[in-house]
Backbone as JSON, one array per atom type, in Angstrom:
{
  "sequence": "XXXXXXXXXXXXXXXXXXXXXXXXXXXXXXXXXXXXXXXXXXXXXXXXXXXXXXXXXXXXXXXXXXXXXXXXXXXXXXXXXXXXXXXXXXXXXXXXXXXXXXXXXXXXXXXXXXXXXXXXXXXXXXXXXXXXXXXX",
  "N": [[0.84, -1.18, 0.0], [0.53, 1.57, -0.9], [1.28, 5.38, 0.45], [0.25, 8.48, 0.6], [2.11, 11.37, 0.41], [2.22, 14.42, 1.76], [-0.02, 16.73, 1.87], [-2.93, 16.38, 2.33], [-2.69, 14.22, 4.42], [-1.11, 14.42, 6.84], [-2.37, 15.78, 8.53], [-4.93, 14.84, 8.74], [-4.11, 12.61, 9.86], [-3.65, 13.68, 12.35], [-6.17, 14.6, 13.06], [-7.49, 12.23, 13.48], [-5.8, 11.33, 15.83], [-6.72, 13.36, 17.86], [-9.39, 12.78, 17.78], [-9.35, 10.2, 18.95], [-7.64, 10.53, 21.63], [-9.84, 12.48, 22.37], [-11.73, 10.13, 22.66], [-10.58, 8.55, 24.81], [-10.98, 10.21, 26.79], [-13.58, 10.68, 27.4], [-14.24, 8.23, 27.91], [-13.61, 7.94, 30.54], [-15.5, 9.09, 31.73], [-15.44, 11.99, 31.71], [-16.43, 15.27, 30.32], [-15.54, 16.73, 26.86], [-14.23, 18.61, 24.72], [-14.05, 19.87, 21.34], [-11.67, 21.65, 19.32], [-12.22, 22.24, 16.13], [-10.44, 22.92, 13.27], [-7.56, 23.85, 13.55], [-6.47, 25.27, 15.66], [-5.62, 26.72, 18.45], [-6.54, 25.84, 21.89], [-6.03, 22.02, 20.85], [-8.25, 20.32, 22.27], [-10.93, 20.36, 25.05], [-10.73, 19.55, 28.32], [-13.28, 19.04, 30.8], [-13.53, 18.14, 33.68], [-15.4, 15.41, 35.55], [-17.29, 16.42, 38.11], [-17.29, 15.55, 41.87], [-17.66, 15.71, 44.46], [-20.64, 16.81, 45.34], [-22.92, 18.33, 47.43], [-26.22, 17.84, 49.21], [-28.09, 19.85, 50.91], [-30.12, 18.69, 53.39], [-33.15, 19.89, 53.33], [-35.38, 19.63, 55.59], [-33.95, 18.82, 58.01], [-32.43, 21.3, 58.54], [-34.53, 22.84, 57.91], [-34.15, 25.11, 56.05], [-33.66, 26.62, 52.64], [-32.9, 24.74, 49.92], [-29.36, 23.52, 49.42], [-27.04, 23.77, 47.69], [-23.86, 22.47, 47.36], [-20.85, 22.86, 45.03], [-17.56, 21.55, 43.96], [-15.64, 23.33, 42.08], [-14.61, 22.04, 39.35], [-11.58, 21.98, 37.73], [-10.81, 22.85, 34.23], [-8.91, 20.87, 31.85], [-6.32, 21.65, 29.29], [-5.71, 20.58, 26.49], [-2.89, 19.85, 24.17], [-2.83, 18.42, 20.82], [0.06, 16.74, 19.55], [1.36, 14.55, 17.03], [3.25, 14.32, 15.28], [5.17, 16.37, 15.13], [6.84, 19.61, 16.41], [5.99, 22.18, 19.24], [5.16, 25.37, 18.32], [7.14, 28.82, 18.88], [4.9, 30.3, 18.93], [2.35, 28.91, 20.26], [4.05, 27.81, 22.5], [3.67, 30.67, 24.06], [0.81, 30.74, 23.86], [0.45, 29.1, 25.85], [1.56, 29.74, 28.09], [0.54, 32.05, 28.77], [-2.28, 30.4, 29.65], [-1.99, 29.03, 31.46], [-2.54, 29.85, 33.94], [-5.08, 29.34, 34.4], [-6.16, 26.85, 34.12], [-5.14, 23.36, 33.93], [-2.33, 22.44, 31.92], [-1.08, 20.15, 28.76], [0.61, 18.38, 27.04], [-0.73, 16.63, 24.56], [0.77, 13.31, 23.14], [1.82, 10.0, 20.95], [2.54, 7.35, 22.28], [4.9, 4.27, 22.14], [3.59, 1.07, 23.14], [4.67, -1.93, 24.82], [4.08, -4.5, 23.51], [4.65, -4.56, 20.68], [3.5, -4.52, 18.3], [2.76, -2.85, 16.97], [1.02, -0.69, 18.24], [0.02, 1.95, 20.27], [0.2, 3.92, 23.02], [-1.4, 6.84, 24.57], [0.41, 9.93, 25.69], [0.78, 12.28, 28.28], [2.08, 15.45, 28.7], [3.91, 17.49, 30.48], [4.24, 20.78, 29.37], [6.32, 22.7, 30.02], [8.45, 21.07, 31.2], [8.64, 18.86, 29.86], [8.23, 16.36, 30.88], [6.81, 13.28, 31.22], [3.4, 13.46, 32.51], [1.19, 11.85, 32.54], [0.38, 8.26, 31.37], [-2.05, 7.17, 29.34], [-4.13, 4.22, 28.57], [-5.62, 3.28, 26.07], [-8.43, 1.44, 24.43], [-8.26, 0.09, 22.47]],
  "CA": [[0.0, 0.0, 0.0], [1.42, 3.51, -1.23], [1.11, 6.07, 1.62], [0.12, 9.87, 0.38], [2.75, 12.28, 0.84], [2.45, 15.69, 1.92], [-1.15, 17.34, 1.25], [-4.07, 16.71, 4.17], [-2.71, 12.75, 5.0], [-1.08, 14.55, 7.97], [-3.62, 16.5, 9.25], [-5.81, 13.86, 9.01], [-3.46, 11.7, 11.11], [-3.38, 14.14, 13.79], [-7.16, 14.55, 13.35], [-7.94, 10.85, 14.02], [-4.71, 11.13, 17.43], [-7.26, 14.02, 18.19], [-10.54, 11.82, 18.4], [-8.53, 9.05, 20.19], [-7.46, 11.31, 22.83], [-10.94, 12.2, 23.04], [-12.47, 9.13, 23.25], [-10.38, 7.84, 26.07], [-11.13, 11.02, 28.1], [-14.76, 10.6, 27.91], [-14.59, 6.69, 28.22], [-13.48, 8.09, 31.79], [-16.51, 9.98, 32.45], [-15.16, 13.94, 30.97], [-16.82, 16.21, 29.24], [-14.46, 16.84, 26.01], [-14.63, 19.92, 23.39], [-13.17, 19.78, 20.6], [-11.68, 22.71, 18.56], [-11.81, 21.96, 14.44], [-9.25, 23.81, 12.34], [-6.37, 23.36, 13.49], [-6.55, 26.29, 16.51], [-5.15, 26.27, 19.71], [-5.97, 24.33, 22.03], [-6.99, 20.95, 19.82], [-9.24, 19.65, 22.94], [-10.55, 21.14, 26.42], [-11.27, 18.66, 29.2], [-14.29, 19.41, 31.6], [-13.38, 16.39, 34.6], [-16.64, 14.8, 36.42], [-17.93, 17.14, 39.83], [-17.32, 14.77, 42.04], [-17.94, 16.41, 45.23], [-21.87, 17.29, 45.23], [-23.33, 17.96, 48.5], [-27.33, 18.25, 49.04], [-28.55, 19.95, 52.25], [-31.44, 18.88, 53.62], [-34.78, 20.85, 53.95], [-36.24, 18.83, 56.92], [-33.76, 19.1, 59.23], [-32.7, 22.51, 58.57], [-35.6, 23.88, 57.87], [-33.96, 26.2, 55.26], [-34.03, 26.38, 51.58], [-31.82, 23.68, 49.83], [-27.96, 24.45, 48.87], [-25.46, 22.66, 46.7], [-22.2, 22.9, 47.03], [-19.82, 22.14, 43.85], [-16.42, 22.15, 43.91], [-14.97, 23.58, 41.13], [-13.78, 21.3, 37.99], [-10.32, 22.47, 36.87], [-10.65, 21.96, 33.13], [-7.53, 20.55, 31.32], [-6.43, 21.99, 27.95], [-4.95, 19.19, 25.66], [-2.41, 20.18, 22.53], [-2.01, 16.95, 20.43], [1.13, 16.52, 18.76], [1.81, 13.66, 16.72], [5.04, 14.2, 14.62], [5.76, 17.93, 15.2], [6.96, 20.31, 18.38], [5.3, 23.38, 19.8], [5.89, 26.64, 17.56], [7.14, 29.87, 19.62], [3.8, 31.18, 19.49], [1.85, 28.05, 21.08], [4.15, 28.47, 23.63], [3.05, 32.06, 24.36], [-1.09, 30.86, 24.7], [0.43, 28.15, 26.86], [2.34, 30.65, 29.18], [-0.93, 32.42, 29.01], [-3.13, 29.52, 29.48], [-1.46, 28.4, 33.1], [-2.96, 30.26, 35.66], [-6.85, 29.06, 34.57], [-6.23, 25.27, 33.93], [-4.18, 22.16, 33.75], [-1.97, 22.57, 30.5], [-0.86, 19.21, 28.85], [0.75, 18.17, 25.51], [-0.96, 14.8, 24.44], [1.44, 12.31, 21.99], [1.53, 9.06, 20.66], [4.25, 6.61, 22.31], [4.99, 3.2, 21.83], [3.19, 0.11, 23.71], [5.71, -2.86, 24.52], [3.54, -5.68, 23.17], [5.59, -5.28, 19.33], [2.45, -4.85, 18.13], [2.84, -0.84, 15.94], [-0.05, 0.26, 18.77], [0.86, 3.32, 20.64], [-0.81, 4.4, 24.32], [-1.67, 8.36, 24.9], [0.67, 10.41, 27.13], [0.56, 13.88, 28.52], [2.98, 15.36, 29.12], [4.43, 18.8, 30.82], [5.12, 21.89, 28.1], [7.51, 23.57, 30.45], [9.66, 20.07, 31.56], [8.68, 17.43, 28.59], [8.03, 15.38, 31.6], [5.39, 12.94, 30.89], [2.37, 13.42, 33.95], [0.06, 10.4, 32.44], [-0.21, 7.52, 30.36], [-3.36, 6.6, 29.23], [-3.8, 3.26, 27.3], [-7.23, 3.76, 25.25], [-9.17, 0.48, 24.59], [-7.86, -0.72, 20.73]],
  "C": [[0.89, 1.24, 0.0], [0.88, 4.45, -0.16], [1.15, 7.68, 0.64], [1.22, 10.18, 1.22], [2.74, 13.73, 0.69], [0.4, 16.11, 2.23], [-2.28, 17.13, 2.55], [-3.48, 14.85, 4.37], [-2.03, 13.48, 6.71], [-1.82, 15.12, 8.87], [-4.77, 15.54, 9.32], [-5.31, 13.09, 9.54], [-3.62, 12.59, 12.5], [-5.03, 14.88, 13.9], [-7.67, 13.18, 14.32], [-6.84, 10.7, 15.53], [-6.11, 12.38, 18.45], [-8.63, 13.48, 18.9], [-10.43, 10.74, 19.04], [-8.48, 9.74, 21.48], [-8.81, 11.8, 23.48], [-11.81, 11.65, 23.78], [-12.4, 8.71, 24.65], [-10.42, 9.18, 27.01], [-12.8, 11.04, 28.19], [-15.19, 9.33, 27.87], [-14.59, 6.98, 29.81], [-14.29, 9.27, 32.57], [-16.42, 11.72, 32.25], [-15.85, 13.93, 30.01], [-15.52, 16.85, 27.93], [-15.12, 17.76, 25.17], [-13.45, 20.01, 22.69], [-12.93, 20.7, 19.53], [-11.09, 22.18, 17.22], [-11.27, 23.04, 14.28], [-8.55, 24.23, 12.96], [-6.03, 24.95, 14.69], [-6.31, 25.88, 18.01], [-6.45, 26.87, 20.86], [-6.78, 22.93, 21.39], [-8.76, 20.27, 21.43], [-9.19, 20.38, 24.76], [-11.3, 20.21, 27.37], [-12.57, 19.1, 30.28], [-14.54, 17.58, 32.89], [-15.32, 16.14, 35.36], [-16.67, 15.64, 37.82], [-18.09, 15.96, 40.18], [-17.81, 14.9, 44.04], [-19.4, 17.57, 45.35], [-22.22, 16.94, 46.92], [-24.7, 18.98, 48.64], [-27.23, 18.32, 50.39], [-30.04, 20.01, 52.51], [-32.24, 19.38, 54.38], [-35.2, 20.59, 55.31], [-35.38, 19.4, 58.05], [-32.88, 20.29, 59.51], [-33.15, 23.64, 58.8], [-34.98, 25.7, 56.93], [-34.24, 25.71, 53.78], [-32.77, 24.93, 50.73], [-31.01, 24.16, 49.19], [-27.57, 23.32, 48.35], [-24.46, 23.37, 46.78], [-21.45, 22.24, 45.98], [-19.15, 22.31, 43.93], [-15.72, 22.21, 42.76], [-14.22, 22.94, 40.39], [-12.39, 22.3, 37.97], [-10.47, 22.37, 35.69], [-8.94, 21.84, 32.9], [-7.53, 20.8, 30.25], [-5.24, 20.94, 27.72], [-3.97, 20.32, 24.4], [-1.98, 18.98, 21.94], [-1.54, 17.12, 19.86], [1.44, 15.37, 18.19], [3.32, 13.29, 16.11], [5.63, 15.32, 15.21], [5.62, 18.39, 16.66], [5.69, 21.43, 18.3], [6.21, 24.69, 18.81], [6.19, 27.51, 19.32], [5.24, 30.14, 20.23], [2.72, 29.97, 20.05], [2.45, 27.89, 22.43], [4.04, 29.4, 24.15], [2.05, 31.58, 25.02], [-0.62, 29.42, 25.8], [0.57, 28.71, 28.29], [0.95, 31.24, 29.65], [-2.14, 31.79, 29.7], [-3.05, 28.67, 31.01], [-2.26, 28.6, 34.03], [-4.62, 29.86, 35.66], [-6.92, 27.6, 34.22], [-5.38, 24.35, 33.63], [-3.71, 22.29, 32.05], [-0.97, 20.99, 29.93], [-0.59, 18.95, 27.41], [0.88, 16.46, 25.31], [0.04, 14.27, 22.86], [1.63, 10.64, 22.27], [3.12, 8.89, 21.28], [3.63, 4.83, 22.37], [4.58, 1.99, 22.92], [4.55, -1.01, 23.63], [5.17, -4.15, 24.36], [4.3, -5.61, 21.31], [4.51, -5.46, 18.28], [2.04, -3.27, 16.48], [1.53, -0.08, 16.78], [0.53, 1.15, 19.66], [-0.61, 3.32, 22.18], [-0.66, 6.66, 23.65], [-0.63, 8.9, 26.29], [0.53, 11.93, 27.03], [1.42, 13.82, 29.21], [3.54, 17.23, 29.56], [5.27, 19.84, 29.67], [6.24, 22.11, 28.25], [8.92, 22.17, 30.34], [9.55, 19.23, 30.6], [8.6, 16.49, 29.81], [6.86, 14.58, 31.48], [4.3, 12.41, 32.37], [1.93, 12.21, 33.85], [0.39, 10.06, 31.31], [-1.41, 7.02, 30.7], [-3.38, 5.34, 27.94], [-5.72, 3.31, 27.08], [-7.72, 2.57, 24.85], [-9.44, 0.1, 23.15], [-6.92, -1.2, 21.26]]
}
């Protein structure tokens, strides 16, 4: 099989690393948004409220409250072949102080197999926070 070179085959590879990364964040219960054309950031996490607390009426005797504690979202940048330009690092620098910042890429499984897990990984250090292995 002949492999296209150049023209949308890569962008359509790092479309389909894009809906992967998706998937396995809302196999785990997240809300996921996903920004088409090619605009930073490719995906913005919204984690599960997990911390809901109902107060009850009866023995109160007030009106009823919820407390939520505040989601963090997580902004994703997926990279498959290519780095971070200058200016993606800028809206990253930018992008710190209101949510978890995380650059998702493909690495290699040790089953020998050509399947790849999901990691995230720190802009500033290249340190990788999480692997996630996605369910192909």
């Amino acid at each position: 099989m002949k492999r296209k070179r150049g023209g949308s085959y890569p962008r359509k590879r790092g479309d389909r690393f894009e809906y992967r990364v998706k998937r396995a964040f809302e196999a785990r219960g997240c809300y996921v948004i996903r920004r088409a054309g090619s605009k930073f950031p490719d995906l913005i996490v919204f984690p599960p409220i997990k911390n809901i607390k109902v107060l009850d009426v009866r023995l109160t005797g007030e009106k009823t409250s919820i407390e939520i504690e505040p989601a963090v979202p997580i902004v994703i940048e997926c990279k498959v072949a290519k780095y971070l330009t200058p200016d993606d690092r800028e809206k990253i620098k930018n992008m710190k102080p209101f949510a978890h910042v995380y650059i998702a890429h493909p690495i290699p499984r040790m089953d020998h197999k050509g399947r790849t897990n999901i990691a995230l990984s720190d802009p500033d250090t290249k340190e990788i926070k999480m692997i996630i292995r996605d369910q192909k």
